[in-house]
C-alpha positions, 0 to 999 in steps of 0.5 A: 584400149584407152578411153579418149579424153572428150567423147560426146553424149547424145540424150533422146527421150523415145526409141522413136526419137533416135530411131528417126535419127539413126535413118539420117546418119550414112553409116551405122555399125551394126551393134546399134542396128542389133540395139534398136532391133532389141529395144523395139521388141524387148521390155525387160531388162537385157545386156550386150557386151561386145568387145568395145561396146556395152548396150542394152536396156535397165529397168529403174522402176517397176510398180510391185503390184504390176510389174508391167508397168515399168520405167527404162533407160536405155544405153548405148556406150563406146569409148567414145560415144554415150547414147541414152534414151529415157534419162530424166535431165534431172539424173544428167545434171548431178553428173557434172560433180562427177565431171566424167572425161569418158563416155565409160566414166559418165554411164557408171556415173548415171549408175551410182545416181541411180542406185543411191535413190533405192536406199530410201526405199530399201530403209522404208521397207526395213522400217515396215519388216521390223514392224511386221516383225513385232506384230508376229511374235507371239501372235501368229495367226491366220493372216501371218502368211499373207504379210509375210508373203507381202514382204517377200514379194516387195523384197523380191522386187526390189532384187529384181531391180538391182541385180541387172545393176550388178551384172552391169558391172560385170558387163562393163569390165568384159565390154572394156576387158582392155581398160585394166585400171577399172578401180581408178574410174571412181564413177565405176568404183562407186557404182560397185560398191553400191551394187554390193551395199544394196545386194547385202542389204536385200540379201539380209531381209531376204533371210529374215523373212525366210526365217518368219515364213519357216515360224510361220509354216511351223507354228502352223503345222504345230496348230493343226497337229493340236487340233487333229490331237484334241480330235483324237482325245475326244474320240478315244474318250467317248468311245466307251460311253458310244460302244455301250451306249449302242450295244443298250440301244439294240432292240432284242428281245432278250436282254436280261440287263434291262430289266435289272433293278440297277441296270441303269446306275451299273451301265452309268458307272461302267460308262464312267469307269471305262471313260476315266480309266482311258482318260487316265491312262493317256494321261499317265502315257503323257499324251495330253500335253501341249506339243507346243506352247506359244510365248504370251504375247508382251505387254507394253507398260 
């Protein structure tokens, strides 16, 4: 298969639009019938390759607090014919450096456009990951979990919008499978490496915050083990000065040491000894010490 050197390019705004226009034309293939059946009841992402045609519809936006509220592009591509539904007039004029002679030229064109417009966004939330990241260590606290869960979920947006990028790509070569040439159409070889640049990029944070979560999780392990440890301590401490304090608060008759001239100083300095010697003791086992102990966090000078 070889892409002819025109093809034509039709641009409409709504499904709508080129729903009506598809009821004029007397003979429509059924890989557009199945389209549009799927753009009407789809708002996702999804991917069709058949041998000769590639459409779907991608996702370009989607707000990380809503990810109902989305942005689309639909496509439809031949070698000959470029359908698109939903692309800016904007996208379609930076193409023209591009100067695409097929229609296969000109959709991974509008790819590499779009993808480039991530990186600003993908450095921004670099910018705000090292930021978070020098405002945890040292200083993990209860809402560390919070900003870390954030972050991971900006992260995880952002690879929900690339990846149906990347599989384009693959889609693409098994569509045209009979184009062998892929790496001379420079639209298509930019728009890979963009894919890669960007799943490495996401792929590097991802790692990042999964190290600042794993922190987190075992500072916070750690914190509750010191507490439940402390707990511990105090209750072997004071259990002598409870069990004798509650044998000398029974109240039978005949207890010869409470009429004991130094009965009270002999149970306070049992009380003592007994406390000590467990506090001592444990001390010598060395189980009074921290499990962990947290860097102080740096001052600026």
């Amino acid at each position: 298969m070889k892409f002819d050197s025109h093809f034509n390019w039709y641009r409409y705004m709504t499904v709508s639009d080129y729903d009506q226009q598809l009821h004029n034309e007397e003979t429509v293939s059924p890989s557009k019938i199945e389209w549009v059946r799927q753009l009407r009841t789809k708002d996702v992402n999804f991917t069709r390759a058949e041998l000769g045609v590639l459409y779907g519809s991608l996702v370009t936006w989607q707000n990380p607090d809503d990810k109902s509220d989305r942005r689309f592009i639909c496509y439809y591509v031949t070698p000959t014919e470029l359908i698109t539904i939903g692309l800016s007039e904007h996208i379609m004029s930076l193409t023209a450096p591009f100067d695409p002679k097929t229609a296969f030229d000109a959709f991974y064109a509008i790819l590499s456009l779009q993808m480039n417009t991530y990186f600003s966004g993908i450095d921004d939330f670099e910018t705000e990951l090292f930021s978070r990241q020098d405002e945890l260590r040292g200083n993990i606290n209860e809402n560390s979990l919070d900003s870390i869960f954030a972050l991971r979920d900006t992260i995880e947006n952002w690879s929900d919008l690339i990846v149906p990028f990347q599989e384009l790509i693959l889609a693409g070569q098994e569509a045209f499978v009979a184009v062998t040439d892929f790496e001379q159409h420079l639209p298509f070889r930019l728009a890979k490496r963009r894919v890669e640049r960007l799943l490495m990029l996401i792929e590097h944070y991802q790692k990042d915050i999964e190290v600042l979560l794993d922190l987190s999780t075992t500072v916070s392990n750690f914190r509750g083990n010191e507490i439940m440890k402390a707990l511990t301590i105090f209750t072997a401490v004071a259990t002598p000065m409870m069990a004798l304090g509650a044998i000398w608060g029974m109240n039978f008759k005949n207890m010869p040491e409470l009429d004991w001239k130094y009965g009270y100083a002999g149970a306070l300095t049992l009380i003592l000894i007994t406390t000590g010697g467990i506090f001592y003791w444990m001390k010598w086992r060395g189980w009074l010490g921290a499990l962990v102990r947290m860097p102080k966090k740096r001052t600026k000078k």
